[in-house]
Each structure stands twice: as structure tokens, then as C-alpha cells.
C-alpha positions as CSV (number, residue, x, y, z in Angstrom):
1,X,255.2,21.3,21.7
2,X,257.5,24.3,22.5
3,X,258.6,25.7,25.3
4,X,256.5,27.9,27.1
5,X,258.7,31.3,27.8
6,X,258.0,33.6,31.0
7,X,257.6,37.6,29.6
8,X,261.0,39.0,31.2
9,X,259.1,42.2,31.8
10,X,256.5,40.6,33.6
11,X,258.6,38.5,35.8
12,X,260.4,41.8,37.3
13,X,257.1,43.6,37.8
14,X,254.8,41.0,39.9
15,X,255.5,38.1,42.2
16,X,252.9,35.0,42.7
17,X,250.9,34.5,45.8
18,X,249.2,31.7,47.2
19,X,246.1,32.8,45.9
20,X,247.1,35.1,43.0
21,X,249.9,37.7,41.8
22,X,250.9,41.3,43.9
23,X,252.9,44.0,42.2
24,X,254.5,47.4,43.8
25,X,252.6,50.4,44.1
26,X,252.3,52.8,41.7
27,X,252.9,56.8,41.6
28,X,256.3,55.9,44.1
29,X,258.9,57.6,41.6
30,X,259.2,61.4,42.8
31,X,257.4,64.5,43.9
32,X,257.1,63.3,47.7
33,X,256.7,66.7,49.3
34,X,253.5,67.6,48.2
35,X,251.9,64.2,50.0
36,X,250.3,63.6,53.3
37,X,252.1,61.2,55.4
38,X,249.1,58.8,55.5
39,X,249.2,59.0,51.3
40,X,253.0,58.2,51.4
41,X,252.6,55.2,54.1
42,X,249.7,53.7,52.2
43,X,251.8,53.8,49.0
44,X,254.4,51.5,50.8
45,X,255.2,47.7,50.0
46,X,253.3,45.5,47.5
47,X,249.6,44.8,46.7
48,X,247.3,42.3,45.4
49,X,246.6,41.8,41.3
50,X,243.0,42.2,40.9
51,X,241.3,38.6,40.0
52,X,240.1,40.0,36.3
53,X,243.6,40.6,35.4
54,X,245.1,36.9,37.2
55,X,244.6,35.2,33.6
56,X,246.7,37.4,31.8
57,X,249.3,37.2,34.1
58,X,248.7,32.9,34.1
59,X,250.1,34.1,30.2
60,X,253.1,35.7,30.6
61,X,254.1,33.8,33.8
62,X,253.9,30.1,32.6
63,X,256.1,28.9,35.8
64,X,256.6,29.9,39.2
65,X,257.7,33.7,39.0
66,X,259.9,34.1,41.8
């Protein structure tokens, strides 16, 4: 059997959990000033992988990712 490959792409984007995958926010590349505080605050750090999309990522990320 051959060896199972991680997806390079998806390695960078997400990180496992304990209980599943979290990835960084998205809409965090410019145009700032025309967002509340609260909006930029809540748009901060990472967040949780939805469970119907855990089995793809189970794909690309055969092994630990990170």
C-alpha cells in the first residue's frame, strides 16, 4: 500500500483539535476601517471546523497536522 500524503495546502490552513480541526477566520485581509470594534475583535484568533466538513479534512490530513 502506498503512502498516504498530507495535502500541503491543507496542512497550512487548519490545525487538529482534540475533538476535530479549527482554521483562522476569514474576511481578516484588509479594509479594517469600515468595521465596528466588536466585528474586528470577534474576527480574532482561530475557530472550530464544522463536524460535516471533519471527513474531508480526515482526507487531506492523513497524520497529525501540526
Amino acid at each position: 500500500m502506498p503512502k498516504l500524503k498530507t495535502k500541503r495546502s491543507a496542512a497550512k490552513r487548519f490545525r487538529r483539535t482534540a475533538t476535530g480541526y479549527k482554521h483562522r477566520s476569514t474576511n481578516r485581509g484588509h479594509n479594517f476601517t469600515g468595521r465596528s470594534m466588536k466585528r474586528k475583535r470577534q474576527l480574532r484568533g482561530m475557530h472550530a471546523v464544522s463536524a460535516a466538513d471533519t471527513p474531508e479534512l480526515n482526507r487531506l490530513l492523513p497524520t497529525k497536522a501540526r
